[in-house]
ChimeraX commands (.cxc) that place a marker at each C-alpha (Angstrom):
marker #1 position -15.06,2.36,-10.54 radius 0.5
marker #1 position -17.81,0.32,-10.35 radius 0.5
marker #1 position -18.87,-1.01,-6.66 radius 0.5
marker #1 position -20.52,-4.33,-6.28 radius 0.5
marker #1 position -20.56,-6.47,-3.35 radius 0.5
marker #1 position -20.99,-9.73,-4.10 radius 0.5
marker #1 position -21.13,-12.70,-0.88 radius 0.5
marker #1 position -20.53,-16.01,-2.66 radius 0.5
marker #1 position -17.17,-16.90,-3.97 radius 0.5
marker #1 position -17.79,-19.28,-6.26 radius 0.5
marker #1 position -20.29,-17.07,-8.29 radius 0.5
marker #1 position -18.24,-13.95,-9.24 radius 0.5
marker #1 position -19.54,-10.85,-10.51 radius 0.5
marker #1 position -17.43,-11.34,-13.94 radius 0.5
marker #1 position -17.22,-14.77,-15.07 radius 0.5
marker #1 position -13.75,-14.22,-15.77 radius 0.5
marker #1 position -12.80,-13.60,-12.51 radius 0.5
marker #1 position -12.34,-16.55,-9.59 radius 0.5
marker #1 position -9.98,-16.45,-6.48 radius 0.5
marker #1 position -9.55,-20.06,-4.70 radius 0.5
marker #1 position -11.19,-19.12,-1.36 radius 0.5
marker #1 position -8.31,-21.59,0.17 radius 0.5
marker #1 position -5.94,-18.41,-0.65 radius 0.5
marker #1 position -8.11,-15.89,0.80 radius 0.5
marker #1 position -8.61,-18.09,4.09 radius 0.5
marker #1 position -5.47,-18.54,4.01 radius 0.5
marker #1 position -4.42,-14.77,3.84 radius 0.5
marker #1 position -7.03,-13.74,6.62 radius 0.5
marker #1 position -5.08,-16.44,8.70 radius 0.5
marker #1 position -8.13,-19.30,8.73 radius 0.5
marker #1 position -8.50,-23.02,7.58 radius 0.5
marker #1 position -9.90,-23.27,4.23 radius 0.5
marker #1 position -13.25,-24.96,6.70 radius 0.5
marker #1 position -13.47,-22.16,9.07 radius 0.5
marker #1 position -13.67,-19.57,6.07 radius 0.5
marker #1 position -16.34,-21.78,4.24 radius 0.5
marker #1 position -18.32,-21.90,7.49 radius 0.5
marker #1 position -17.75,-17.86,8.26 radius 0.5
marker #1 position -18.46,-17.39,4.77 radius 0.5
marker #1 position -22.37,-19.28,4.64 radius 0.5
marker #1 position -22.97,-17.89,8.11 radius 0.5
marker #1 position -22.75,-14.31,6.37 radius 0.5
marker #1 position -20.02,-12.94,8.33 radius 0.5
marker #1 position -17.37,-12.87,5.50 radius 0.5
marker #1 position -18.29,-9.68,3.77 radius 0.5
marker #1 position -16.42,-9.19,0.09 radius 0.5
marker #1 position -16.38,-6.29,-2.06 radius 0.5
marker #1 position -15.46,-6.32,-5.70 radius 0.5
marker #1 position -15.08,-3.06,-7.45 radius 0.5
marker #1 position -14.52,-3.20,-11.27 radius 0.5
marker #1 position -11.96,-1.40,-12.90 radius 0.5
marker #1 position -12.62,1.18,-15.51 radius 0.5
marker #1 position -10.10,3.25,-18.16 radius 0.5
marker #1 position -6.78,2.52,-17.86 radius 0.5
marker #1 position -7.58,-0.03,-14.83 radius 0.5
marker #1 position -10.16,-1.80,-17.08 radius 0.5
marker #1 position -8.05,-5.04,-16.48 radius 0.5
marker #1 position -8.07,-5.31,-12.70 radius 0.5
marker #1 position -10.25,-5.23,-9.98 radius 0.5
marker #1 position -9.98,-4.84,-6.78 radius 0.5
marker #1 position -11.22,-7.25,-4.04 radius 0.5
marker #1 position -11.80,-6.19,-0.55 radius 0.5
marker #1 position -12.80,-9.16,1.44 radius 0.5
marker #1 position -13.41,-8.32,5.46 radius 0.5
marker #1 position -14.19,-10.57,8.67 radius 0.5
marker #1 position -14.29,-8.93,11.55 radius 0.5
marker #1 position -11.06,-6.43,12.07 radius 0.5
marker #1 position -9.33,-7.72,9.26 radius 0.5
marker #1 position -8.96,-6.77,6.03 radius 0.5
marker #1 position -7.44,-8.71,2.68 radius 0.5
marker #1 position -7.26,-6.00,-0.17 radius 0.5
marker #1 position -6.35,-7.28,-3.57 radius 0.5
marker #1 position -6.05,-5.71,-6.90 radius 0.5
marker #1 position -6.67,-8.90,-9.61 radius 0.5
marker #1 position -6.88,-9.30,-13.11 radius 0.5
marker #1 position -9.16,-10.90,-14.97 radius 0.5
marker #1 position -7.07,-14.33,-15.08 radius 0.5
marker #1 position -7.57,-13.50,-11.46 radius 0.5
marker #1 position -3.82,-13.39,-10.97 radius 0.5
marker #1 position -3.51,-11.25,-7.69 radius 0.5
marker #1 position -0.79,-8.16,-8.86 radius 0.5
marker #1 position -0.84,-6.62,-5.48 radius 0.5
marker #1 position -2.38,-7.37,-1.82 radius 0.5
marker #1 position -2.37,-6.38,1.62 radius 0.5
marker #1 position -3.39,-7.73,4.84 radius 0.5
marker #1 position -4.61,-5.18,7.21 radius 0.5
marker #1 position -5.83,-5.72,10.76 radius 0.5
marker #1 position -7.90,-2.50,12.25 radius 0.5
marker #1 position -8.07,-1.55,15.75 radius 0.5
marker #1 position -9.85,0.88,17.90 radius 0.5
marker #1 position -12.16,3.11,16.01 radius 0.5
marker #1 position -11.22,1.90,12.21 radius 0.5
marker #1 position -12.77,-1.76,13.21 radius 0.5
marker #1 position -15.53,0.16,14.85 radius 0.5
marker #1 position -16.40,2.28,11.46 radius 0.5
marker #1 position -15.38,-0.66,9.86 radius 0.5
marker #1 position -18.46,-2.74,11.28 radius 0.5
marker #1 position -20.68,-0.77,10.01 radius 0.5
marker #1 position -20.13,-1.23,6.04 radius 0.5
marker link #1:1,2 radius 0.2
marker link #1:2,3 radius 0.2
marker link #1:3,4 radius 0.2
marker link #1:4,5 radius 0.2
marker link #1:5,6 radius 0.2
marker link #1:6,7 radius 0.2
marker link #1:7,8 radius 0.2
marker link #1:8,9 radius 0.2
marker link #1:9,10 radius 0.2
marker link #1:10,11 radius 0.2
marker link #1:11,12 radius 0.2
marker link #1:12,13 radius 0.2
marker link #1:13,14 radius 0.2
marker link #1:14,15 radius 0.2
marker link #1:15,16 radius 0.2
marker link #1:16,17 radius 0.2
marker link #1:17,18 radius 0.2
marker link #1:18,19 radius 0.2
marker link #1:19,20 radius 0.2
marker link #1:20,21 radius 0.2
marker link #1:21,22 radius 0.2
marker link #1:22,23 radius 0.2
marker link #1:23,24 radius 0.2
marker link #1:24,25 radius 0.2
marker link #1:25,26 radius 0.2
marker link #1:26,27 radius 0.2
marker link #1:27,28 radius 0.2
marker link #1:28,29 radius 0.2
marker link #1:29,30 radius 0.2
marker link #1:30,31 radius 0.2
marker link #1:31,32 radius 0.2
marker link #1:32,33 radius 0.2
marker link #1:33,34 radius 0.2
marker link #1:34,35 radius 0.2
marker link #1:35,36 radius 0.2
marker link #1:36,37 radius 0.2
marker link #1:37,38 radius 0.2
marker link #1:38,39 radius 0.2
marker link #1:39,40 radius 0.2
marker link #1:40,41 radius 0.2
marker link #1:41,42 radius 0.2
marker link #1:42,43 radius 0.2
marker link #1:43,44 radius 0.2
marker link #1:44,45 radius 0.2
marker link #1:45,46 radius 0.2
marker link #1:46,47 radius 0.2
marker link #1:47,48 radius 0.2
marker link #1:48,49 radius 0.2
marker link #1:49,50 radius 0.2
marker link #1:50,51 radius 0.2
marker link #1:51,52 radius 0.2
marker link #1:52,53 radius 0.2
marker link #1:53,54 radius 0.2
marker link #1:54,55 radius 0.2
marker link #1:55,56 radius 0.2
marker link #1:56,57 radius 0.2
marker link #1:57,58 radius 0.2
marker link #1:58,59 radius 0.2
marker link #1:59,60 radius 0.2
marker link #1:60,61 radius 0.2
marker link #1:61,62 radius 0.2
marker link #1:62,63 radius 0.2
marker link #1:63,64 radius 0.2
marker link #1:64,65 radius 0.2
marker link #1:65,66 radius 0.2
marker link #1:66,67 radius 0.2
marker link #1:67,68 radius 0.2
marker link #1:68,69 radius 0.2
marker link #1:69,70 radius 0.2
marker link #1:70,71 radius 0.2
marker link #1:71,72 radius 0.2
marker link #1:72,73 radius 0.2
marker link #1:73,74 radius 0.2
marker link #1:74,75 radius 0.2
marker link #1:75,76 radius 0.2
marker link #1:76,77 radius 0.2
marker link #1:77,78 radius 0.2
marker link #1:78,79 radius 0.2
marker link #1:79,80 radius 0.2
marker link #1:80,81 radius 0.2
marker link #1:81,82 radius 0.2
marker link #1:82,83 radius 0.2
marker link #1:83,84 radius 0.2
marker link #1:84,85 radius 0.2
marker link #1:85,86 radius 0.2
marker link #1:86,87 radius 0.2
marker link #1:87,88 radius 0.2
marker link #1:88,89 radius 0.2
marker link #1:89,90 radius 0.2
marker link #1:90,91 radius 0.2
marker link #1:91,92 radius 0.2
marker link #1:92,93 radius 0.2
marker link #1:93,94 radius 0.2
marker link #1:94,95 radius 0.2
marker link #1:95,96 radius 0.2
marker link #1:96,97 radius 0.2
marker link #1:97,98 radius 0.2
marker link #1:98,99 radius 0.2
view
């Protein structure tokens, strides 16, 4: 896979691929105007890592504020075919700060 980390929403790495940011606010629990705000102040920190061989169609989104953690694998009609929600504690959201 490919690893690219990419900060604003609205300019994807593929043009093919867009997720509404009111879904992903919505799935790391905020308004769609706190994760707009979060989001220019920096402190929304997404991950995009293209698929390659048999995974060519999806990619997986990682998008991360603070201890938590919305994980995504999308295709490139940006249909989301499986996600998770993940809040870390202790050391995890320690290592986690770091990235």
């Amino acid at each position: 896979m490919t690893r690219k980390t990419w900060r604003d929403l609205s300019l994807p790495p593929s043009k093919d691929l867009f997720i509404e940011p009111s879904y992903i606010a919505d799935q790391l629990g905020l308004s769609p105007g706190d994760f707009e705000r979060y989001r220019n102040l920096g402190l929304i920190n997404v991950t995009v890592e293209c698929g390659c061989g048999e995974h060519q169609d999806l990619n997986r989104v990682q998008c991360r504020l603070g201890n938590r953690v919305w994980e995504a694998m999308v295709d490139s009609d940006g249909a989301v075919a499986f996600e998770a929600t993940t809040y870390l504690r202790g050391k995890l959201a320690k290592l986690s700060r770091g990235r």
